[in-house]
N, CA, C and O atoms as a GROMACS GRO file, in nm:
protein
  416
    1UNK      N    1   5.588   4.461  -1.860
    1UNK     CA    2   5.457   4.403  -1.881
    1UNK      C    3   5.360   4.462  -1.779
    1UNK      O    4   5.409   4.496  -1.672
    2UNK      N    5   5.215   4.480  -1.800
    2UNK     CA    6   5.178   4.558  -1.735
    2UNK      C    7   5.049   4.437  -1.636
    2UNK      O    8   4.994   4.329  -1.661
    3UNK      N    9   5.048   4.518  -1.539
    3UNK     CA   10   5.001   4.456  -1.437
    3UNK      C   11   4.843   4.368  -1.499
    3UNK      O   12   4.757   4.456  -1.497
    4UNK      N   13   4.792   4.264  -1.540
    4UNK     CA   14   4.702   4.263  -1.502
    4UNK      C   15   4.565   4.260  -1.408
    4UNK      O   16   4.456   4.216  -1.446
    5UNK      N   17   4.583   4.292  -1.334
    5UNK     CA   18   4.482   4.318  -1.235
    5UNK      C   19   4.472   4.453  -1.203
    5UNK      O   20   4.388   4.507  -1.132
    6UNK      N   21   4.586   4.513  -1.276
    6UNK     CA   22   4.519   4.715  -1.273
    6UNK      C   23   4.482   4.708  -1.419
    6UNK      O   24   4.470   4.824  -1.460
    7UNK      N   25   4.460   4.623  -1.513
    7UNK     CA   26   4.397   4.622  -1.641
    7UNK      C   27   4.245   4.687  -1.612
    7UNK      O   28   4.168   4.642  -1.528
    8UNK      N   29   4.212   4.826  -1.718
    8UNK     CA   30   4.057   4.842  -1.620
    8UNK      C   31   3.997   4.734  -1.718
    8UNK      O   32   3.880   4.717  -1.683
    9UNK      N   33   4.030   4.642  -1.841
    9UNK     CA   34   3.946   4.552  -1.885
    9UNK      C   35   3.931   4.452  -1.840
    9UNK      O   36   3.858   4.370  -1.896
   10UNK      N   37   4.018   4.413  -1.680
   10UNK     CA   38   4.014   4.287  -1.625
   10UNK      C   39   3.916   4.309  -1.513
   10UNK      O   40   3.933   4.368  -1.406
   11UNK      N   41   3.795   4.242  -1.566
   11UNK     CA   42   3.650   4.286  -1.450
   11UNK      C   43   3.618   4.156  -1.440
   11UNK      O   44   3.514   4.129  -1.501
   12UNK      N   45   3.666   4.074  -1.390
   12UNK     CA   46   3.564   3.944  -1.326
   12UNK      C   47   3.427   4.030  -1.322
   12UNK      O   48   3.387   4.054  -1.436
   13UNK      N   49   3.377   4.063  -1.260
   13UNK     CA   50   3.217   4.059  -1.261
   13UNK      C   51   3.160   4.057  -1.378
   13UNK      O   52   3.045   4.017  -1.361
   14UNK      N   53   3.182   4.081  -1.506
   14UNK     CA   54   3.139   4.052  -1.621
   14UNK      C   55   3.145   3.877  -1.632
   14UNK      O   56   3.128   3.818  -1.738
   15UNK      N   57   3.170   3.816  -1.514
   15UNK     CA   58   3.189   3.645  -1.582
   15UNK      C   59   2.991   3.636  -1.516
   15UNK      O   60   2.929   3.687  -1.422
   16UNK      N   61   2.959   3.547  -1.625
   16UNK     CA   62   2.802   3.551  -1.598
   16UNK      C   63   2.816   3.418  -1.409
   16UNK      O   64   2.890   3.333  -1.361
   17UNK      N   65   2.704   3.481  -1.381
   17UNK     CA   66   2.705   3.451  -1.247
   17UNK      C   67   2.615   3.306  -1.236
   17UNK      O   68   2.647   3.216  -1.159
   18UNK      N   69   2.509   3.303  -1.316
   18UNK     CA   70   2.429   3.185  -1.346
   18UNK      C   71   2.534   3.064  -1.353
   18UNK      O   72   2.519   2.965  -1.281
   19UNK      N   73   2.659   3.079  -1.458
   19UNK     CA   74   2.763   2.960  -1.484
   19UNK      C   75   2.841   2.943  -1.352
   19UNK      O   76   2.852   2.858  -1.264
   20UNK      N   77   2.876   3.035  -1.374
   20UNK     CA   78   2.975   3.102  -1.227
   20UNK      C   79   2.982   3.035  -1.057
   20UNK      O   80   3.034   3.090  -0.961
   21UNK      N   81   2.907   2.894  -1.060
   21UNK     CA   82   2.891   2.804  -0.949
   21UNK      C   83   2.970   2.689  -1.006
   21UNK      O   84   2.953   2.647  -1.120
   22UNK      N   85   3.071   2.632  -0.905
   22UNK     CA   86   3.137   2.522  -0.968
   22UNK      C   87   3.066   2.393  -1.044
   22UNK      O   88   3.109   2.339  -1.146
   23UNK      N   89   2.910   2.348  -0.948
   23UNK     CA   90   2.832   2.267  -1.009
   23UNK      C   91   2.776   2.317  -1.156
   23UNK      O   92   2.758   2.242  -1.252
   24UNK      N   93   2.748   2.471  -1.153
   24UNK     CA   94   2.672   2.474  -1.276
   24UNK      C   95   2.744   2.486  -1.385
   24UNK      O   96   2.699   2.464  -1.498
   25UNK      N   97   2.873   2.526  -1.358
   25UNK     CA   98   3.010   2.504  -1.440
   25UNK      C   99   3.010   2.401  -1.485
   25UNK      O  100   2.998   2.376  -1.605
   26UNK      N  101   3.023   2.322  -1.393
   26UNK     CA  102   3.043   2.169  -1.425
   26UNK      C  103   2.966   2.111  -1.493
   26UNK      O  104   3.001   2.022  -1.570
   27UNK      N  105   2.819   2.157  -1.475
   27UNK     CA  106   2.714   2.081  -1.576
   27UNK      C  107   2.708   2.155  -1.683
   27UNK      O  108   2.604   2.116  -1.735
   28UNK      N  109   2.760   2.256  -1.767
   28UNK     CA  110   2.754   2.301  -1.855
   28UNK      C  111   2.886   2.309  -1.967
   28UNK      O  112   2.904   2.378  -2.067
   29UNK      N  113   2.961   2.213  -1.904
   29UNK     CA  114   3.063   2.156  -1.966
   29UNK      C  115   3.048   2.023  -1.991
   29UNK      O  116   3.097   1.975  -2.093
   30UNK      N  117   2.999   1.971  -1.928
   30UNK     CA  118   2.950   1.823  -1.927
   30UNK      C  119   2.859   1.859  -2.099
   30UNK      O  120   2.897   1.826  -2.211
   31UNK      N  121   2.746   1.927  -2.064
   31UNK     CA  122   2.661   1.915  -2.198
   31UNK      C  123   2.701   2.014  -2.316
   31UNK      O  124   2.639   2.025  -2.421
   32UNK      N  125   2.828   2.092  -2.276
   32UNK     CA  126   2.859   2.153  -2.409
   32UNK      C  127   2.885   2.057  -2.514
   32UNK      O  128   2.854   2.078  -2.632
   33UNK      N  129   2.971   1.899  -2.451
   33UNK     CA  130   3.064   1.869  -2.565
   33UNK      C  131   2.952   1.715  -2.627
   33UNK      O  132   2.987   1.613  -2.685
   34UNK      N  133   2.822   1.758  -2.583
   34UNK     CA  134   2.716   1.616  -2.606
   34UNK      C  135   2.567   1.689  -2.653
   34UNK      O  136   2.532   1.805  -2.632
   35UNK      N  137   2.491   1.576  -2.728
   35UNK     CA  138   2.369   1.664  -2.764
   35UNK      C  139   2.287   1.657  -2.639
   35UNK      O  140   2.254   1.769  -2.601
   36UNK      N  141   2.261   1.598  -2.593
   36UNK     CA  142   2.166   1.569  -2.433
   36UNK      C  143   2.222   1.426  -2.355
   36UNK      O  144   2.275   1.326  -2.404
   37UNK      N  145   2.180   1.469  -2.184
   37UNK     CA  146   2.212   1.355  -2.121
   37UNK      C  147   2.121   1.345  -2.000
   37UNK      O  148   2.056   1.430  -1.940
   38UNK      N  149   2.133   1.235  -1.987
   38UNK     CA  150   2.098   1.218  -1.869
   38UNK      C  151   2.091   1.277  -1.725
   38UNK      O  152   2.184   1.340  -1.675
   39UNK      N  153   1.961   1.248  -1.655
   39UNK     CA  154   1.940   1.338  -1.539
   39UNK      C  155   2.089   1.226  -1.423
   39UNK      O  156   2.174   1.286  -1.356
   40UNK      N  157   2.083   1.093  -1.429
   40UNK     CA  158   2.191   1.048  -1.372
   40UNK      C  159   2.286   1.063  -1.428
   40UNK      O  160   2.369   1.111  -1.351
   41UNK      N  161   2.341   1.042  -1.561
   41UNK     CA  162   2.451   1.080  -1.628
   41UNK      C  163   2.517   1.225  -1.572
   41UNK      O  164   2.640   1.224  -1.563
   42UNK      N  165   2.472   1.307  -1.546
   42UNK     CA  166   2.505   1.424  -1.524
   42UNK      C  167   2.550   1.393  -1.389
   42UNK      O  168   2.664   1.391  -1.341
   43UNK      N  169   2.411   1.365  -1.329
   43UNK     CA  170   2.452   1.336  -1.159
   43UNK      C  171   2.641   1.322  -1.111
   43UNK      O  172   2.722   1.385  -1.043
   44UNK      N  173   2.634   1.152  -1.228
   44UNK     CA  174   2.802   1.053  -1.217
   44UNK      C  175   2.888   1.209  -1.234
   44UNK      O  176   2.914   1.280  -1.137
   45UNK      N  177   2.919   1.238  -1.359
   45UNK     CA  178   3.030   1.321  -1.435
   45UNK      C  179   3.038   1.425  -1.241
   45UNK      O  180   3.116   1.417  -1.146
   46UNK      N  181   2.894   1.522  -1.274
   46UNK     CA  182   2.970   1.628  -1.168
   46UNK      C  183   2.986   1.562  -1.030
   46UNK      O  184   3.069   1.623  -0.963
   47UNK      N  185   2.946   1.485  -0.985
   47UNK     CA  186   2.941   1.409  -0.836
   47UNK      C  187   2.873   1.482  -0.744
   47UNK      O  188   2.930   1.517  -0.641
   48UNK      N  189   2.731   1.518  -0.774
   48UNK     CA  190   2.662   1.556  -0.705
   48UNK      C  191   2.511   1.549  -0.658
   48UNK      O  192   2.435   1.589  -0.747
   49UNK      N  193   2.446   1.508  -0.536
   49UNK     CA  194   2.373   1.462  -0.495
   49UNK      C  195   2.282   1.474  -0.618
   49UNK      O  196   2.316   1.526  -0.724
   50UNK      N  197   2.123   1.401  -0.584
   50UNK     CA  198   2.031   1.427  -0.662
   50UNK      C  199   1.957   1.548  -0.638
   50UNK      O  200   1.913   1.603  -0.739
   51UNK      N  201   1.928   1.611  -0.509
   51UNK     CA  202   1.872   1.724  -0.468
   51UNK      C  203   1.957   1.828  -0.495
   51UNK      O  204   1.900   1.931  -0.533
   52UNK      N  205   2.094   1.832  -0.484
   52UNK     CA  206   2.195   1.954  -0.556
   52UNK      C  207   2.168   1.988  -0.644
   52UNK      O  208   2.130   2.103  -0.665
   53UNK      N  209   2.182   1.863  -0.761
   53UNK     CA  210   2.189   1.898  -0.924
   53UNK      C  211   2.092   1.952  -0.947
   53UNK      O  212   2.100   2.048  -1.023
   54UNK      N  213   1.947   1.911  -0.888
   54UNK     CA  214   1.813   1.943  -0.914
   54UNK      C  215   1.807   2.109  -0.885
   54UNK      O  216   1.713   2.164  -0.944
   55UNK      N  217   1.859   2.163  -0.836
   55UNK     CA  218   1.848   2.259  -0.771
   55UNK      C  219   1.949   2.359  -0.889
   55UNK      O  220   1.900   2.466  -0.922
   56UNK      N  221   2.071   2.324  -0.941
   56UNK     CA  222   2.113   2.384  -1.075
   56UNK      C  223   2.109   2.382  -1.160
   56UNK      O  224   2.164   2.468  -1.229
   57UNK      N  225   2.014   2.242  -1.231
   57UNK     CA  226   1.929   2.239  -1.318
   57UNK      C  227   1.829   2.326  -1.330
   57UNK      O  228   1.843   2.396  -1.430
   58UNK      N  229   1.758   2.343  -1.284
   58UNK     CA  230   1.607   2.402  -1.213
   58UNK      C  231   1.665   2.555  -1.238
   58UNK      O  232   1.578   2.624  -1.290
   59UNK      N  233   1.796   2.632  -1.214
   59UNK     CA  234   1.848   2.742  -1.218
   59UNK      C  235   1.869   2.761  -1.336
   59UNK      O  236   1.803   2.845  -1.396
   60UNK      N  237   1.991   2.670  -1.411
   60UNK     CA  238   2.000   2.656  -1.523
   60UNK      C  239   1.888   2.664  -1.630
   60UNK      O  240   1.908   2.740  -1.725
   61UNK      N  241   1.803   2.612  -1.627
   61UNK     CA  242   1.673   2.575  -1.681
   61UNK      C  243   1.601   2.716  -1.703
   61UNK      O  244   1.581   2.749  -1.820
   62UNK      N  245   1.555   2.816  -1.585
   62UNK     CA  246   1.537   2.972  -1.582
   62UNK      C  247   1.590   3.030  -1.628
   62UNK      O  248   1.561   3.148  -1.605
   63UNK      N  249   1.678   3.016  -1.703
   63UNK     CA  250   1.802   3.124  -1.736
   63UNK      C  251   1.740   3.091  -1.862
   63UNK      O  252   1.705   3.184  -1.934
   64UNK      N  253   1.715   2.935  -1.908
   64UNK     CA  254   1.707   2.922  -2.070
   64UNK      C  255   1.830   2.933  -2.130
   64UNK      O  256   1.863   2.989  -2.235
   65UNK      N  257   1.926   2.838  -2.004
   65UNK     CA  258   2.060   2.757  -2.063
   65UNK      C  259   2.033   2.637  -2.084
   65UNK      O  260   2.100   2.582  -2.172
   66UNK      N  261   1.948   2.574  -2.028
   66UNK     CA  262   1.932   2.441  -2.074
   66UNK      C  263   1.772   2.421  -2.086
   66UNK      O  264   1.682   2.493  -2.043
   67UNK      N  265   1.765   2.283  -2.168
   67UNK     CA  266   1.609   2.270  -2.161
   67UNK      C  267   1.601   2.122  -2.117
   67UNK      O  268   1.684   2.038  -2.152
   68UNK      N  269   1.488   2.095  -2.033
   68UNK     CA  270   1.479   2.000  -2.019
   68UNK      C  271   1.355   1.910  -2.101
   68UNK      O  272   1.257   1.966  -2.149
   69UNK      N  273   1.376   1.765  -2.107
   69UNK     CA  274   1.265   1.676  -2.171
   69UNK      C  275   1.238   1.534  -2.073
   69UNK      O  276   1.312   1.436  -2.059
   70UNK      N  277   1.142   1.555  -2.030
   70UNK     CA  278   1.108   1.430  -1.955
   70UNK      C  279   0.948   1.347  -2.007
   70UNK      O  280   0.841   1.405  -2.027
   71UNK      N  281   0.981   1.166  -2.022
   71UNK     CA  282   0.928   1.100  -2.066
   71UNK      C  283   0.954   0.999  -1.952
   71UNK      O  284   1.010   1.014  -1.842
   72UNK      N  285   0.888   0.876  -2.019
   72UNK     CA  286   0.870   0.761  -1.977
   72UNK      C  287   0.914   0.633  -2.032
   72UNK      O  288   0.843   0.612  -2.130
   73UNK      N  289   0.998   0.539  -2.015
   73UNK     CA  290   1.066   0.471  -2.061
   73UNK      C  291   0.967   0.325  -1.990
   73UNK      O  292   0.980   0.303  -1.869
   74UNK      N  293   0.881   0.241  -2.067
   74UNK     CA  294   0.846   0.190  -1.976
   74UNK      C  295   0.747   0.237  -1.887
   74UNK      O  296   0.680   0.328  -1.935
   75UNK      N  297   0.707   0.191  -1.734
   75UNK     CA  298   0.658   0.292  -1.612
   75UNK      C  299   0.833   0.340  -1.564
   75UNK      O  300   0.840   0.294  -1.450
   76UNK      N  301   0.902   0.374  -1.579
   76UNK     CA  302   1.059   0.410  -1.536
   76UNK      C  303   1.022   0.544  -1.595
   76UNK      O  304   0.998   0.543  -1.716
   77UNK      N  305   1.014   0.642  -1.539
   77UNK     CA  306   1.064   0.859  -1.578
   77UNK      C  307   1.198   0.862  -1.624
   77UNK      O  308   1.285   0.808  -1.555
   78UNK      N  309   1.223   0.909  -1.718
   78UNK     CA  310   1.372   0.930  -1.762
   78UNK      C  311   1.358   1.108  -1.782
   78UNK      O  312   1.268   1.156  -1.850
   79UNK      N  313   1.426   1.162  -1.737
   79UNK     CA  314   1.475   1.345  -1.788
   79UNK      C  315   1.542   1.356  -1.841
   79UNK      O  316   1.624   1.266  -1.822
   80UNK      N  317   1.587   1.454  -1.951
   80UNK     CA  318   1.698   1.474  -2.021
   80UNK      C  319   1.707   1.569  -2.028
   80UNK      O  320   1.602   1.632  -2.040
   81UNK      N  321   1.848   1.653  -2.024
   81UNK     CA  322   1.868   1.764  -2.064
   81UNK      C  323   1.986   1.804  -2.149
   81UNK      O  324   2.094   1.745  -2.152
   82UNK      N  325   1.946   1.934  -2.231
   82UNK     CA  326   2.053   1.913  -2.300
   82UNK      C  327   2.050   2.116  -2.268
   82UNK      O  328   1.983   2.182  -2.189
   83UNK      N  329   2.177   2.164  -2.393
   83UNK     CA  330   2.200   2.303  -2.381
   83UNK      C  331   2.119   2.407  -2.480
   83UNK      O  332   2.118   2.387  -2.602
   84UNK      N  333   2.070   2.487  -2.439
   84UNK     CA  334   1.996   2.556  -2.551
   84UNK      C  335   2.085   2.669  -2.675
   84UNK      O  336   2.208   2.677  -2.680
   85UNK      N  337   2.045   2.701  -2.713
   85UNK     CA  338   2.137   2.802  -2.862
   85UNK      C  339   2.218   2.911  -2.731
   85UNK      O  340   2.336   2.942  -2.715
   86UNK      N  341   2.069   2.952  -2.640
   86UNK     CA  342   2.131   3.048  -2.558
   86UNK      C  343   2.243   3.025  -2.453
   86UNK      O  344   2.344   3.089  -2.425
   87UNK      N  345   2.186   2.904  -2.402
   87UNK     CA  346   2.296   2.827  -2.307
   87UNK      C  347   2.484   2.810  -2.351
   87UNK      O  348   2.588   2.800  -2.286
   88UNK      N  349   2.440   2.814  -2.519
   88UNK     CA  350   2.597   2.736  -2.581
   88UNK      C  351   2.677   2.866  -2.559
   88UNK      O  352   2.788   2.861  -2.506
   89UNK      N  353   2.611   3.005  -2.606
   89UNK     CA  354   2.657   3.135  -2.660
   89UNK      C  355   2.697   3.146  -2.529
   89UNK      O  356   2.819   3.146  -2.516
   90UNK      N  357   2.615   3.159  -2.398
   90UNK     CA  358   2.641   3.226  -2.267
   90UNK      C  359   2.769   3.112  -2.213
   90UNK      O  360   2.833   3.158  -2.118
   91UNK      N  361   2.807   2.989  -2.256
   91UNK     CA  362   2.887   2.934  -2.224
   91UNK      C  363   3.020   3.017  -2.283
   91UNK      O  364   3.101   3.091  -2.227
   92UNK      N  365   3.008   2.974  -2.412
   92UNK     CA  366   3.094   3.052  -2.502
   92UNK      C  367   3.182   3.186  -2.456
   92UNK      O  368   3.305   3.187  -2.455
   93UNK      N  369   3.101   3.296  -2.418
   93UNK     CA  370   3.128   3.419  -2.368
   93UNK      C  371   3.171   3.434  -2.220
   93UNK      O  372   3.224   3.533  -2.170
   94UNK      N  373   3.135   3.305  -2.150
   94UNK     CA  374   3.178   3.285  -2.011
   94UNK      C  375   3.357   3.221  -2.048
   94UNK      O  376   3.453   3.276  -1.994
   95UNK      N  377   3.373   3.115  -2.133
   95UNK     CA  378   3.485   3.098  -2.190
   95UNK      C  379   3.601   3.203  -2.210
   95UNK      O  380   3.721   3.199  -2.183
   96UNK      N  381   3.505   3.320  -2.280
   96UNK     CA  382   3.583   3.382  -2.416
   96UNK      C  383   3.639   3.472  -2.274
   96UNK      O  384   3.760   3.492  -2.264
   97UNK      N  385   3.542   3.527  -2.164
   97UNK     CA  386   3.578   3.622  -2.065
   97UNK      C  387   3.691   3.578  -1.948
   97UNK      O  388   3.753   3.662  -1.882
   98UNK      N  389   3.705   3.462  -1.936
   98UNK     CA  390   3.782   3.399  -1.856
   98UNK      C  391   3.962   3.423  -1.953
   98UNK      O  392   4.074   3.461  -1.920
   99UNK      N  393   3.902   3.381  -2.063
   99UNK     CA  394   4.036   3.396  -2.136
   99UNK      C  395   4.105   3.471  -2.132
   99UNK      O  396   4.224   3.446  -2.113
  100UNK      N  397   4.041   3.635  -2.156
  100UNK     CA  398   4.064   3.717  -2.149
  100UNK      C  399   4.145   3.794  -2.061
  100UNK      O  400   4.238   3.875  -2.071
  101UNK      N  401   4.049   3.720  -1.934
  101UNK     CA  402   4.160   3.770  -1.824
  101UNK      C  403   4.290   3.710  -1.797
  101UNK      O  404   4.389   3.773  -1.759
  102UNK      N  405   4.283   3.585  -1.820
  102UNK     CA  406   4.378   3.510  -1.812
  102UNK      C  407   4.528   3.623  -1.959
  102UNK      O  408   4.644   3.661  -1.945
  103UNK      N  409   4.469   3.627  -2.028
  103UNK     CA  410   4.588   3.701  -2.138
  103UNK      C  411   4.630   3.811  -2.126
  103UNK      O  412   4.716   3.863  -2.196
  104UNK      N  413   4.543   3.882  -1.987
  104UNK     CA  414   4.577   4.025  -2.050
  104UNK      C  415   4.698   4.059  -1.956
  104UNK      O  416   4.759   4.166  -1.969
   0.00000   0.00000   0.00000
């Protein structure tokens, strides 16, 4: 069986780097398997501060992996975010590339 890691198709650096942070990992698994959630909802699942998440949201968000929607519930701000067409695919291919290495 041949080595994978002298595979020249086994290139980690092809894993997209945007996902590629355990938090933003984490939040993009969280909203793969939901249509949108919550700016605390998200918070609970990955366990991470409010100024963290904000900060890979906000990343996430630039990339045009996720989109966000913020309203007003009440005087109470509610945000939501969910994954965009582009966000699902770049998940997808971050998936499909991990696999890959993992099989070969």
């Amino acid at each position: 069986m041949a080595d994978p890691l002298l595979d020249s198709n086994f290139d980690y650096q092809q894993l997209d780097d945007i996902i590629h942070s355990r938090i933003r990992l984490a939040i993009m698994a969280v909203l793969i398997s939901i249509d949108e959630a919550e700016f605390t909802f998200i918070r609970d699942k990955v366990k991470a501060t409010d100024g963290n998440l904000s900060i890979h949201l906000k990343k996430l968000e630039e990339a045009d992996y996720v989109s966000v929607a913020k309203q007003f519930i009440g005087k109470k701000p509610q945000t939501t975010y969910k994954l965009t067409t582009k966000g699902r695919k770049a998940f997808q291919e971050y998936i499909d590339r991990l696999e890959g290495m993992i099989r070969r």
